[in-house]
C-alpha positions in Angstrom: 109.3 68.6 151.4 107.4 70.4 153.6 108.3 68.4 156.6 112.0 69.6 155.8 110.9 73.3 155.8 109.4 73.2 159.4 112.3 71.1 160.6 114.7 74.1 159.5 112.6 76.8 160.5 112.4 75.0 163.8 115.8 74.4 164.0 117.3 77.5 163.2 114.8 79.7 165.7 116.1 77.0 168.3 119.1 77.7 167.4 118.7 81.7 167.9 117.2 81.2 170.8 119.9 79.4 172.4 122.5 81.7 171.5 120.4 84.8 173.0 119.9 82.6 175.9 123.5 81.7 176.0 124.4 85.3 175.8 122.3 86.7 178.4 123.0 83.9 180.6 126.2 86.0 182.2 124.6 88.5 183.4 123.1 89.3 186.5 123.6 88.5 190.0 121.7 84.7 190.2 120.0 86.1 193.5 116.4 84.5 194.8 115.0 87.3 192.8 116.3 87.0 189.6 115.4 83.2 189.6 112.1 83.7 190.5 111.3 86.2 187.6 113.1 84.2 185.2 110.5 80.9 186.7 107.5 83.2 186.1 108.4 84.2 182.6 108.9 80.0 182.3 106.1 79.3 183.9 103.7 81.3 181.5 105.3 80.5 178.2 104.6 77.0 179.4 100.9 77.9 179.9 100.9 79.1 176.7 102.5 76.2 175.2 99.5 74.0 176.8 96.8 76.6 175.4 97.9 75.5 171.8 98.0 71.9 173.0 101.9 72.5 172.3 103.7 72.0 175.3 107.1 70.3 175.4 108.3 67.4 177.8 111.5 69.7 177.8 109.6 72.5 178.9 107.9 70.7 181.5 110.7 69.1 182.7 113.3 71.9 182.4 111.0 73.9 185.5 110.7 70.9 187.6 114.5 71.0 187.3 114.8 74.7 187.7 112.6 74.3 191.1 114.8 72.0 192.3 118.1 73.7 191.9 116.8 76.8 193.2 115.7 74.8 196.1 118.8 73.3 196.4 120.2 77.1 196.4 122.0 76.8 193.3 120.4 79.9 191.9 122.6 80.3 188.6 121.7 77.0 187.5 117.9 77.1 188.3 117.7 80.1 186.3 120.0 78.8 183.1 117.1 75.7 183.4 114.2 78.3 183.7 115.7 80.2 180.8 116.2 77.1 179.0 112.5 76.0 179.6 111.0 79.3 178.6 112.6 79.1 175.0 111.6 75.6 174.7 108.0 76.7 175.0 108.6 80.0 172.7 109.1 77.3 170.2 106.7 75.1 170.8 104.5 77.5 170.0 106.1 78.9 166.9 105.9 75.3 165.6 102.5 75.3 166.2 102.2 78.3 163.9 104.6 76.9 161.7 102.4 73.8 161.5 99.2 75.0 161.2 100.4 77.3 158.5 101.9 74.5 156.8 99.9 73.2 153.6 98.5 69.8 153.4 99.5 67.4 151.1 98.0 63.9 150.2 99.9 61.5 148.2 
């Protein structure tokens, strides 16, 4: 039962996440600049994501992608992935809260 909780309280802050990421995501200019603030905001929620031994492959994998569109000079995409990556670690490390709040239960 308590499995279930963290799943929905996971899922439905990924879920609000998203949306506010989806909903910001059409603004702005998607210049050099703009990418790399939105890569150092992603890079340090990642950081903190691997300070509570929390960090998603998503995350991880998300900037690694962002670098290289940004590289490539696709700018809005590099930041939609940078964006993307940031909330993935936000939630991380609320499910590490989540779970370390969680009770224990033995059968």
């Amino acid at each position: 039962m308590n499995g279930n909780r963290i799943r929905l309280a996971v899922a439905g802050l990924a879920s609000g996440v998203l949306l506010l990421s989806a909903c910001a995501g059409g603004m702005g200019s998607d210049s050099k600049a703009e990418f790399d603030k939105a890569y150092a905001d992603a890079s340090s929620a990642l950081k903190d994501a691997e300070k509570v031994k929390h960090a998603w492959t998503t995350a991880e994998d998300g900037l690694k992608q962002s670098r290289k569109a940004a590289d490539d000079g696709d700018y809005a995409r590099a930041i939609e992935l940078a964006k993307q990556s940031r909330a993935h670690s936000e939630l991380a490390i609320q499910q590490s809260k989540t779970e370390d709040q969680a009770p224990i239960t033995l059968w």
